[in-house]
C-alpha positions as CSV (number, residue, x, y, z in Angstrom):
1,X,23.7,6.7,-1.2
2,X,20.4,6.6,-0.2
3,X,17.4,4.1,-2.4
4,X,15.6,7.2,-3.1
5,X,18.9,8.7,-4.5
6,X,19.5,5.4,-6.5
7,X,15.6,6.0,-8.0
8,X,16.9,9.4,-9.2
9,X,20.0,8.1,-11.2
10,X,17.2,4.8,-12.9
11,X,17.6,5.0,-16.4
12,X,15.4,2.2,-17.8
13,X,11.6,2.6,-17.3
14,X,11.3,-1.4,-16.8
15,X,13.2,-0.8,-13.8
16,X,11.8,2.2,-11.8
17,X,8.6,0.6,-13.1
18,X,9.4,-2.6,-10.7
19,X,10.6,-0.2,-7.7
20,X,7.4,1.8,-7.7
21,X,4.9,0.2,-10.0
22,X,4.8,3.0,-12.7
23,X,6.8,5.2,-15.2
24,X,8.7,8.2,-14.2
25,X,7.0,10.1,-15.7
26,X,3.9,9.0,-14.2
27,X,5.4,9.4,-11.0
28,X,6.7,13.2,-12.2
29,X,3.1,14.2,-13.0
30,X,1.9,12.4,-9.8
31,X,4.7,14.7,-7.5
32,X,2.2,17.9,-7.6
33,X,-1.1,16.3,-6.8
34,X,0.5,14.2,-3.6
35,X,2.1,17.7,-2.5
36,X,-1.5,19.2,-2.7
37,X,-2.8,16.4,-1.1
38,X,-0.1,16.8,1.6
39,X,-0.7,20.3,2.2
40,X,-4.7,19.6,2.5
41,X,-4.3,17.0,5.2
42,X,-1.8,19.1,7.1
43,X,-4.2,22.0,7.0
44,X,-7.5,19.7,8.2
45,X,-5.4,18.3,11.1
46,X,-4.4,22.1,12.1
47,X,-8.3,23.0,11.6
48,X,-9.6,19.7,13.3
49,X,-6.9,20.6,16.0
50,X,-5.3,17.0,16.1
51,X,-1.7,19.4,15.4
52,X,-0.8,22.2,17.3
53,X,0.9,24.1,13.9
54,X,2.3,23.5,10.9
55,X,6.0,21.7,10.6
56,X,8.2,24.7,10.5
57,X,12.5,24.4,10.6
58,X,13.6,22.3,12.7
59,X,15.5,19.0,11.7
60,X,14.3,18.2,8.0
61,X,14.3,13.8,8.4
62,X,14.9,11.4,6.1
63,X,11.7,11.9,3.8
64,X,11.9,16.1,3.5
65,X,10.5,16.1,-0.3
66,X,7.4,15.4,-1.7
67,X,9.0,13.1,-4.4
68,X,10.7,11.1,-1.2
69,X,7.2,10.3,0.2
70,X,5.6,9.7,-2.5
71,X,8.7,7.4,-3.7
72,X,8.5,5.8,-0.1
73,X,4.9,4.8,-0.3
74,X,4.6,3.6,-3.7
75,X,8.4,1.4,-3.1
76,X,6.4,0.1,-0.2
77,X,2.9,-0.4,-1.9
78,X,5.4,-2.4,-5.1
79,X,7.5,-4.2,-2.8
80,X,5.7,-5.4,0.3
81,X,9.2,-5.6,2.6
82,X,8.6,-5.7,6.6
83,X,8.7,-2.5,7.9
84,X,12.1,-3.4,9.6
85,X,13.4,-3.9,6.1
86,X,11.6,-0.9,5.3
87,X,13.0,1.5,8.0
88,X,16.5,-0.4,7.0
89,X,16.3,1.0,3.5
90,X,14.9,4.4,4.4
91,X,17.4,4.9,7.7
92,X,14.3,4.6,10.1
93,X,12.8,2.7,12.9
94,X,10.3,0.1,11.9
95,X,7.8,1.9,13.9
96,X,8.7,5.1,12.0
97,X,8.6,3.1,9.0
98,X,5.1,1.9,9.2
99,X,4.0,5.8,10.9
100,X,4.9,7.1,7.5
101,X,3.1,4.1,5.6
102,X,-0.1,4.9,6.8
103,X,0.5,8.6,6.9
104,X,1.5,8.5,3.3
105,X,-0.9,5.9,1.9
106,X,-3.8,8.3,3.3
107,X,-2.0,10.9,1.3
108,X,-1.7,9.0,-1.9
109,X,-5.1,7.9,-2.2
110,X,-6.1,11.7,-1.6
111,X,-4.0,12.4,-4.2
112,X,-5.2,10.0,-6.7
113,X,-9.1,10.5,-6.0
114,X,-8.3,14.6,-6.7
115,X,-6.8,13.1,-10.0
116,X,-9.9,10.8,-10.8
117,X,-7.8,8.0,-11.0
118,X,-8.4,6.7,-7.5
119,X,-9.9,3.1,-8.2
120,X,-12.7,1.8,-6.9
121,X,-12.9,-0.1,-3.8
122,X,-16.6,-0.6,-2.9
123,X,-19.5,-0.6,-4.6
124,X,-23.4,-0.6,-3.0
125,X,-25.5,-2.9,-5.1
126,X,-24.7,-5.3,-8.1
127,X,-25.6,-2.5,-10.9
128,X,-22.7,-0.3,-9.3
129,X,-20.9,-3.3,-9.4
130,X,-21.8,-3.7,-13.0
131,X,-21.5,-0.2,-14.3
132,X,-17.5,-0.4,-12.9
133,X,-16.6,-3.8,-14.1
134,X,-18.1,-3.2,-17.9
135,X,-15.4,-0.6,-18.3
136,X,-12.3,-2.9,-18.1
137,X,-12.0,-5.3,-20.9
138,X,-9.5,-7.6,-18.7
139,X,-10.3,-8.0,-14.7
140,X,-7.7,-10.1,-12.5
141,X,-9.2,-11.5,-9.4
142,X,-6.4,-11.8,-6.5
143,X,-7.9,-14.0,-3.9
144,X,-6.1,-16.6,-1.4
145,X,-8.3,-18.6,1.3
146,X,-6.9,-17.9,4.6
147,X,-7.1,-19.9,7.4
148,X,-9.4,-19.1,10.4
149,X,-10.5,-20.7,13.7
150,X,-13.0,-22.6,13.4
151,X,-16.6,-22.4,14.7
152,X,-18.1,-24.3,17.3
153,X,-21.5,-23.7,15.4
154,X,-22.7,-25.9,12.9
155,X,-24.1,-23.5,10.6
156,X,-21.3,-21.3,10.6
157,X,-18.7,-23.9,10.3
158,X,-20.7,-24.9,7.5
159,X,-20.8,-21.4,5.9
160,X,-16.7,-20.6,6.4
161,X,-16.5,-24.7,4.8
162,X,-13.9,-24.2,1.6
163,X,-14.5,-27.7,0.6
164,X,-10.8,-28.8,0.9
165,X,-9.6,-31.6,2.7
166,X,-7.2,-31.7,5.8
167,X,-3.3,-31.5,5.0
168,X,-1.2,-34.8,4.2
169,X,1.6,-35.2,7.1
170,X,2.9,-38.3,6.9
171,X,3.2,-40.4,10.2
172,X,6.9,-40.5,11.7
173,X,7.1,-44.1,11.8
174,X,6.4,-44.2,7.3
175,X,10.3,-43.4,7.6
176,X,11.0,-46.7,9.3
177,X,12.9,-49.6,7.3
């Protein structure tokens, strides 16, 4: 039994809601857009020549449905797994695996801004910024400092500078007696 085919037999919305982030029935009325938005990119890469023709017979894979993509994408988009685990759970190679992720992502996103529902991700001047953040009431800010190399230059060290101090390690020889 395949995930996708454990998806199909979910029940409780609290659970396909933690698989893929969103109701099944969101994810029903979501099936027809990512198919159009399937079909579209298909048809640019034919135009744009980067495909010699459109998929035709031929072995059908692992991910032959619309609703399979789309469930692969948004289980990977929920769940974050390695793309190793990934191609475990979907019977493909991690390559494959992440192949389909982007391939699929570009599709979603398509799909989503064809349903104005895409959200936004960049904004040119502070009253965009503004107009987009005045129509949430609640706004979550995600943000971790990563770790960098740092700068021989003064004034860029100075700039990338988070203000924390260095790590505690305690010396080998504190465990002395």
């Amino acid at each position: 039994m395949t995930v996708f085919d454990q998806f199909t037999e979910l029940k409780r919305d609290r659970t396909i809601k933690a698989t893929i982030g969103m109701s099944r029935e969101k994810f029903d009325d979501l099936v027809p857009a990512f198919a159009d938005a399937y079909d579209q990119m298909l048809q640019e890469k034919l135009r744009n020549k980067k495909i010699k023709c459109l998929p035709k017979g031929g072995p059908s894979g692992v991910l032959d449905t619309h609703e399979k993509r789309l469930f692969f994408v948004l289980y990977y988009l929920k769940t974050y797994p390695t793309f190793d685990v990934l191609g475990f759970h979907f019977k493909l190679s991690a390559g494959h695996a992440h192949d389909f992720v982007v391939l699929y992502s570009e599709v979603l996103n398509r799909a989503l801004e064809s349903l104005n529902v895409a959200p936004k991700r960049t904004v040119q001047s502070r009253d965009e910024f503004k107009n987009v953040v005045e129509k949430y009431s609640n706004i979550i800010v995600d943000g971790t400092e990563v770790a960098c190399v740092r700068p021989s230059d003064d004034d860029h060290q100075k700039k990338r500078y988070s203000g924390k101090k260095k790590t505690y390690r305690q010396s080998s020889n504190a465990h002395q007696s």
